[in-house]
C-alpha positions as CSV (number, residue, x, y, z in Angstrom):
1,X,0.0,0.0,0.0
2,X,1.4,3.4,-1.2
3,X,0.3,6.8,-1.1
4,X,1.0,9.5,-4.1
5,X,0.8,12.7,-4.5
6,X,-0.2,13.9,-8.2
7,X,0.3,17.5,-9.4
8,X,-1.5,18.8,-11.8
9,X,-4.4,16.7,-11.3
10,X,-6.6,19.0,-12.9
11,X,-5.6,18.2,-16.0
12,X,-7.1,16.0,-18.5
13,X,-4.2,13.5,-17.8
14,X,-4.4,14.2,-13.4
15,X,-7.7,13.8,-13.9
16,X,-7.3,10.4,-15.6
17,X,-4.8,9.2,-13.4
18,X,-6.0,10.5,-9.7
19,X,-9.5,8.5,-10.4
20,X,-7.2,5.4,-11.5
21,X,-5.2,5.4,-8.5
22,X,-8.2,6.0,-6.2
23,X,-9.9,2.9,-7.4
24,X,-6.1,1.3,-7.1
25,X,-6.5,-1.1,-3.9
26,X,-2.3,-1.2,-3.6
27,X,-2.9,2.7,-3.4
28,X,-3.8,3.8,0.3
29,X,-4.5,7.7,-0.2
30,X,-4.1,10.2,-3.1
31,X,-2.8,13.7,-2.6
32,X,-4.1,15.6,-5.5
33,X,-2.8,19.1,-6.3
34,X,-3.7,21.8,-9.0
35,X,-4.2,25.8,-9.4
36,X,-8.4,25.7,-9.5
37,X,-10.3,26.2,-5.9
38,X,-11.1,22.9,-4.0
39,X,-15.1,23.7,-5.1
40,X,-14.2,23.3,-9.6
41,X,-11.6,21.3,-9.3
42,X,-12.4,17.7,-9.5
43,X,-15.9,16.4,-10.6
44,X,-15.5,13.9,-8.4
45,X,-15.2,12.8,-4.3
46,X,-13.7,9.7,-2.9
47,X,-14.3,10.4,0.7
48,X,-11.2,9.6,3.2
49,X,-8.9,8.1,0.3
50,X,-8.1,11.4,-1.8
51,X,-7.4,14.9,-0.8
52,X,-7.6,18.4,-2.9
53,X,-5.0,21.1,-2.6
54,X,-5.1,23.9,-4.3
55,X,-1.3,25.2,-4.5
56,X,1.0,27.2,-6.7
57,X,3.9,25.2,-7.6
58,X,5.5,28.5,-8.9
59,X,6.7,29.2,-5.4
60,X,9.3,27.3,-3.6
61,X,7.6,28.4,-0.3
62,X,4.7,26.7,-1.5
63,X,6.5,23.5,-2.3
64,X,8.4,23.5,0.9
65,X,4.9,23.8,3.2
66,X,3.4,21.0,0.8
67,X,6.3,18.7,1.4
68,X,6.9,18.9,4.7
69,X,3.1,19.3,5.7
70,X,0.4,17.0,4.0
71,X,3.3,14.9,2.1
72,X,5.0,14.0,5.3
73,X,1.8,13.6,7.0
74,X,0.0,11.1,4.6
75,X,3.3,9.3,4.7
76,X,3.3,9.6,0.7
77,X,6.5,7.9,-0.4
78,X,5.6,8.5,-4.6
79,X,5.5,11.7,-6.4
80,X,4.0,11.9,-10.0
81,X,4.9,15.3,-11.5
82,X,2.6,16.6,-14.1
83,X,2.3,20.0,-13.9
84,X,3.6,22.3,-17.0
85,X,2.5,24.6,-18.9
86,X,0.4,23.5,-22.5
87,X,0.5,26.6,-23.9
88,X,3.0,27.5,-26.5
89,X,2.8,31.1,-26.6
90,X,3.1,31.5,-22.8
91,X,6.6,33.0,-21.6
92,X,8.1,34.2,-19.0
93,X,9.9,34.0,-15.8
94,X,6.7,32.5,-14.1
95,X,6.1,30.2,-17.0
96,X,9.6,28.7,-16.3
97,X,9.2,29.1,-12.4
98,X,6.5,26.7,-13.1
99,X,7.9,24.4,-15.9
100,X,11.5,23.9,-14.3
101,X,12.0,25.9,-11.3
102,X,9.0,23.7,-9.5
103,X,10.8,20.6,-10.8
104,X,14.0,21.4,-9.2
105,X,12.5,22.6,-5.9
106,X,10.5,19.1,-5.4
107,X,13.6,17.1,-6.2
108,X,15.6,18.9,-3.8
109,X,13.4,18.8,-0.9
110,X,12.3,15.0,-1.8
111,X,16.2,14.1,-1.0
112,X,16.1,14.5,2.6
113,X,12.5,13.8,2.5
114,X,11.3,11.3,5.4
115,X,8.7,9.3,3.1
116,X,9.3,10.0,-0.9
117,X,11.2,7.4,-2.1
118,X,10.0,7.7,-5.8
119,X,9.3,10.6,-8.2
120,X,8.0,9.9,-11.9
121,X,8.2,12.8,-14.0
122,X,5.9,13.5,-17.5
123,X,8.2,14.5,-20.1
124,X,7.3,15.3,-23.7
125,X,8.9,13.1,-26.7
126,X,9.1,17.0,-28.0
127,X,12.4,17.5,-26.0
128,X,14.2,15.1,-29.2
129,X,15.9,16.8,-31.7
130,X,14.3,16.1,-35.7
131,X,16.5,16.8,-38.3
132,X,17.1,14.9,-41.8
133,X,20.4,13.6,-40.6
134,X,18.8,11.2,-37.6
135,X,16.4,8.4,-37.7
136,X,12.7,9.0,-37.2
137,X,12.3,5.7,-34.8
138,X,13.8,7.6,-31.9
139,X,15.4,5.5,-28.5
140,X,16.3,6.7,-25.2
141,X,20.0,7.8,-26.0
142,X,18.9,10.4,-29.4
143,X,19.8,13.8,-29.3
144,X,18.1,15.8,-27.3
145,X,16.9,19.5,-28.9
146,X,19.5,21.7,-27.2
147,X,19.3,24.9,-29.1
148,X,19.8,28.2,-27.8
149,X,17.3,29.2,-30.4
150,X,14.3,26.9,-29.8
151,X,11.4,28.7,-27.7
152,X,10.8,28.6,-24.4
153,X,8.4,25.5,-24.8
154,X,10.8,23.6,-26.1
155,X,13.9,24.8,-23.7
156,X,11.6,24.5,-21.1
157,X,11.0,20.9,-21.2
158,X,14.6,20.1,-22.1
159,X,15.5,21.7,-19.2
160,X,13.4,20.2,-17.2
161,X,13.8,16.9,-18.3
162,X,17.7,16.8,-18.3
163,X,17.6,18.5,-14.5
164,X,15.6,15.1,-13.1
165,X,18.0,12.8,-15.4
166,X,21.0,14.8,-14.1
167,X,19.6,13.5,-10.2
168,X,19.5,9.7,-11.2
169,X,21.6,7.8,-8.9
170,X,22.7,10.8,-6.7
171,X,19.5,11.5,-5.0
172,X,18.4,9.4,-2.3
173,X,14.8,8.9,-4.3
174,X,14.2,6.5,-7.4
175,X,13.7,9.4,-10.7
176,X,11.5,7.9,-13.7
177,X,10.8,10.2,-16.7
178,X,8.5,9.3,-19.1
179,X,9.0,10.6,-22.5
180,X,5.5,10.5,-24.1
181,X,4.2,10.7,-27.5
182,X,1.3,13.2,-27.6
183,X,-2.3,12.5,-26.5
184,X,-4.7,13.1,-28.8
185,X,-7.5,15.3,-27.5
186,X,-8.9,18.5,-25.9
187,X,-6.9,20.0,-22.8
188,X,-4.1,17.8,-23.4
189,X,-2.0,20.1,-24.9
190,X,-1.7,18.4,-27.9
191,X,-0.2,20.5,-30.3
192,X,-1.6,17.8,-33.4
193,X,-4.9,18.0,-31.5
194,X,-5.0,22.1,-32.4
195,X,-3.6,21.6,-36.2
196,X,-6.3,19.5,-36.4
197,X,-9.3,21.5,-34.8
198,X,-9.9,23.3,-38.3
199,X,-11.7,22.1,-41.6
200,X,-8.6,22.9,-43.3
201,X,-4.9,21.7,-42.3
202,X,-2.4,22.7,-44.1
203,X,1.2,21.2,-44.8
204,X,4.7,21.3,-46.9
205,X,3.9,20.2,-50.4
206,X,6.3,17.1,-50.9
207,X,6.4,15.8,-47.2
208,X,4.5,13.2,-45.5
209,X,6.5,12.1,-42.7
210,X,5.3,9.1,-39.9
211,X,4.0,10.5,-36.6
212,X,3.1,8.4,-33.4
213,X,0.1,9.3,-31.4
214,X,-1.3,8.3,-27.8
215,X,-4.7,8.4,-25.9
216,X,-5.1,9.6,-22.8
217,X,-5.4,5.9,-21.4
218,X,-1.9,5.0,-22.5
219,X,-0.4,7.5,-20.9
220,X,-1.8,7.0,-17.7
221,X,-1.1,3.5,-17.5
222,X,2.7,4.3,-18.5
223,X,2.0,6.6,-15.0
224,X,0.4,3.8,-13.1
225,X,3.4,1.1,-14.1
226,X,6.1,3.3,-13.4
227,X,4.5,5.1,-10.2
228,X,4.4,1.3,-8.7
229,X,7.9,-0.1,-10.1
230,X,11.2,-0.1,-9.0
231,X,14.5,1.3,-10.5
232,X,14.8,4.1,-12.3
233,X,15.8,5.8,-16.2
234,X,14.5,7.4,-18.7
235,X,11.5,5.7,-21.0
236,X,9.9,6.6,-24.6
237,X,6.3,5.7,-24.1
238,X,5.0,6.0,-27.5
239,X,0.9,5.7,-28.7
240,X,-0.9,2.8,-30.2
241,X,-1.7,4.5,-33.7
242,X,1.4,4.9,-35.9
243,X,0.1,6.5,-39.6
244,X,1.4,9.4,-41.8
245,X,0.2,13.0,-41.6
246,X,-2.0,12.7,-44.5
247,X,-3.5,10.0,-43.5
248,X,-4.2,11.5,-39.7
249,X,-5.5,14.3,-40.9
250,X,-8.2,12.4,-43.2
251,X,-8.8,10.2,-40.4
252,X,-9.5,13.1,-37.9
253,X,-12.5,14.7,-40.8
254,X,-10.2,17.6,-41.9
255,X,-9.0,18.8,-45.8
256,X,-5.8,18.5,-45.9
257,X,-4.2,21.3,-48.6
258,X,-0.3,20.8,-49.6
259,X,1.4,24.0,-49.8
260,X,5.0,25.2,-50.9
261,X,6.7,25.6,-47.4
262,X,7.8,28.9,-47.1
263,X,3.8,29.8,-46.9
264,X,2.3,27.7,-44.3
265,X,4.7,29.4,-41.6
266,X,3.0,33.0,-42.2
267,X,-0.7,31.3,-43.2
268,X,-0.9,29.8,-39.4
269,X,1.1,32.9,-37.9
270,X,-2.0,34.4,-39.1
271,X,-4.3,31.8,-37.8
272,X,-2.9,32.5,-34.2
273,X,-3.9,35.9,-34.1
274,X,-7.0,35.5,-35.4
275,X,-8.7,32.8,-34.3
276,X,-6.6,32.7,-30.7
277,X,-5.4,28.7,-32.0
278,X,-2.1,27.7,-30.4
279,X,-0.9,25.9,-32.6
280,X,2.8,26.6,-33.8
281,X,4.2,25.4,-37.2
282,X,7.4,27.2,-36.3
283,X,8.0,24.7,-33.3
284,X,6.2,21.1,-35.2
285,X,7.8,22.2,-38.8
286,X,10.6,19.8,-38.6
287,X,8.8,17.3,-37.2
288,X,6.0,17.3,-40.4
289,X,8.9,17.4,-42.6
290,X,10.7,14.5,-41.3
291,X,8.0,12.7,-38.6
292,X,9.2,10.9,-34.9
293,X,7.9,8.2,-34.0
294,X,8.9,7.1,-29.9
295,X,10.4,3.5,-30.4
296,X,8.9,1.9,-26.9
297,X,10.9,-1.4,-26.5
298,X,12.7,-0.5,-22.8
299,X,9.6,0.7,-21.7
300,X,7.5,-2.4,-22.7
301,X,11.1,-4.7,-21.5
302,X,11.2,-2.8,-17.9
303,X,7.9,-1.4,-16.7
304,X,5.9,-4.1,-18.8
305,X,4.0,-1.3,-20.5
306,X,2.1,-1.6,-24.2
307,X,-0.2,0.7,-25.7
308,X,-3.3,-1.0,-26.3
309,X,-6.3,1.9,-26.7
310,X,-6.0,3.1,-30.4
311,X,-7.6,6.5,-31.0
312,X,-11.2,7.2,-31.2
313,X,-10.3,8.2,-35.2
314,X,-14.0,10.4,-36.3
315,X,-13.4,8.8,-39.5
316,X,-12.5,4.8,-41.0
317,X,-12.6,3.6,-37.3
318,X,-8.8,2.7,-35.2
319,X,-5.9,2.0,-38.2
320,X,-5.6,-1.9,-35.9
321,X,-8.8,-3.4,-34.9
322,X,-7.2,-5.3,-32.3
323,X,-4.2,-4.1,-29.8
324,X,-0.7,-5.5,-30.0
């Protein structure tokens, strides 16, 4: 019997995952955490076995008080990190106070902690480099996108991934980070999901690279069998549903229009401002020219994890009518 905390339970994902681990009988409490008031945030009440805190993550105080007061208290001994921000555009010192800063803050305290002894941390398989030089079925060990000229979303998550790797072994807590392929679908994040809330999506005439998408359901079992493992490392957890751009974007009900390259860039520039869409073809461009796909074999080898819930495609049905 464990207890966990979860932050950014809120979330599509949280939410997903804190109503899992309640009905978990190995799990003995949950301490959930998110920005939204006790009263909005969760839709749901498990009496005794989960708590709601709403705290800012963006302050070290904050952390400290958390850790060292309803952490210690509950006895939880595993820490599943979730909360980032989704949105592209946002920047700023708070954005990274939130993104990294929080990140560093939780794994130092945890390492003279009394009861964490495991912290599993969300990454994003958007912290890989894509260029036409390296393979599109991406491991563990491929370069990571380390550009002083990437934006803060991608730096971000870089930085924050590389600052719990850069702990493994030397703290006195087990670090996990999961590398996930995107989930497809509202309030994930998803930066497919928003190139493909439009009736028109447009791409590079002359490309039509392989992409690799989750569900929501994938992702938290990757969660679930790595919150109640052992060891630690870094694992790609890619999605079910492997398929080209083209063919993704006819299967999602969309029209997709080929266009010469140097005009999509300014075309969904344009789409930003007026229609408020985040969606950035500046940050995804190399990745429709050239496609990633998450190659999954140590994290089906070591946390015995498979994804087995295809997406819910509006159009022609899952690409496999059976999982792997």
């Amino acid at each position: 019997m464990i207890s966990v905390l979860v932050t950014g339970a809120t979330t599509p994902i949280g939410e997903r995952l804190v109503r899992s681990l309640v009905a978990d009988t190995r799990v003995e409490h949950v301490l959930a955490v998110g920005l939204e008031p006790p009263e909005s945030a969760l839709p749901f009440s498990h009496g005794k076995r989960l708590t709601y805190l709403r705290v800012d993550l963006g302050r070290e105080r904050r952390i400290r008080e958390l850790l060292f007061g309803p952490v210690r208290d509950l006895g939880v001994q595993v820490v599943v990190h979730l909360a980032q921000y989704d949105r592209v555009h946002a920047q700023g010192r708070s954005v990274h106070a939130q993104n990294v800063e929080a990140l560093r803050s939780i794994l130092e305290l945890s390492d003279r902690h009394p009861t964490i002894r495991r912290l599993v941390l969300k990454s994003y398989a958007e912290v890989y480099r894509v260029s036409l030089e390296l393979p599109v079925l991406v491991t563990e060990d491929h370069p990571l996108n380390l550009s002083p000229s990437a934006p803060q979303y991608i730096r971000d998550r870089v930085e924050a991934d590389l600052t719990a790797c850069a702990r493994m072994g030397l703290a006195d807590c087990e670090i996990v980070v999961l590398r996930c392929a995107e989930a497809l679908g509202p309030g994930t994040g998803s930066q497919l999901y928003d190139f493909l809330d439009s009736p028109i999506a447009l791409r590079a005439a002359g490309f039509d690279p392989m992409i690799n998408v989750a569900t929501i359901a994938d992702i938290v079992v990757a969660l679930e069998k790595a919150t109640h493992g052992s060891g630690e490392g870094v694992f790609n957890v890619p999605g079910y549903d492997t398929l080209p751009l083209s063919e993704c974007i006819r299967k999602w009900g969309a029209y997709g229009v080929p266009l010469p390259g140097p005009m999509v860039l300014p075309l969904y520039e344009l789409r930003h401002w007026a229609r408020g869409s985040d969606f950035s073809y500046g940050i995804n461009r190399r990745r429709m020219h050239y496609g990633l796909v998450l190659d999954g074999n140590r994290a089906h080898t070591v946390l015995g994890y498979t994804p087995s819930f295809p997406v819910d495609w509006p159009i022609g049905g899952p690409i496999h009518k059976e999982p792997r």
